[in-house]
N, C-alpha and C positions, 0 to 999 in steps of 0.2 A: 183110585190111587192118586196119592196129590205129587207133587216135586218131592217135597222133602223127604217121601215114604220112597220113590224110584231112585232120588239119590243116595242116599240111605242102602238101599237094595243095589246098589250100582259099587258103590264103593266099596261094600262087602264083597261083591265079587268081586272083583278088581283086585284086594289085596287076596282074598285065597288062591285065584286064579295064579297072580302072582310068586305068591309064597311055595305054591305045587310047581312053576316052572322052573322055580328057585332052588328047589330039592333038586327037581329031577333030568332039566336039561341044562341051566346053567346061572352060578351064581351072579349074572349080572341082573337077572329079573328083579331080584331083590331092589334096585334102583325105581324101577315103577312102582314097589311097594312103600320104597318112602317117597316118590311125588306125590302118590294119594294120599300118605298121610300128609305131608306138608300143606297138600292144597285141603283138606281137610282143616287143619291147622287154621288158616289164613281165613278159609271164610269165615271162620266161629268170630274173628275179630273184626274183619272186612264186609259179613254178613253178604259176599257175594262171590258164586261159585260159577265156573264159564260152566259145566253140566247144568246148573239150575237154566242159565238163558237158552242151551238147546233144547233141554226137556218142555220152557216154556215156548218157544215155538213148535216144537212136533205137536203140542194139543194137551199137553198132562195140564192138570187143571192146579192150580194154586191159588187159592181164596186168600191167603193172608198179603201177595202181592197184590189183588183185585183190591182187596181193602184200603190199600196205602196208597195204589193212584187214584182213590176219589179223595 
């Protein structure tokens, strides 16, 4: 699994997770569902997301940053 596949995977859950506590215990969850969009948002343009740099320190492999610091 690279970053982009765990972020990917990460933010899906994050907004379901969201959206089901937004149903069913209270509509402020909805809030966390638009910061993951938003931060969503912002790396598509900024190409840099704070999960992509924890995920590259916990060991998830990502070949297309290896690429770019040689």
């Amino acid at each position: 699994m690279t970053v982009n596949d765990a972020l990917r995977m990460t933010a899906g859950t994050f907004v379901l997770l969201s959206l089901a506590l937004g149903y069913l215990v209270s509509p402020h969850w909805y809030l966390f569902t638009a910061f993951v969009g938003l931060n969503l948002l912002q790396s598509a343009f900024s190409k840099w997301c704070p999960l992509m740099a924890i995920l590259r320190k916990a060991g998830v492999s990502d070949p297309d940053f290896e690429m770019r610091k040689r």
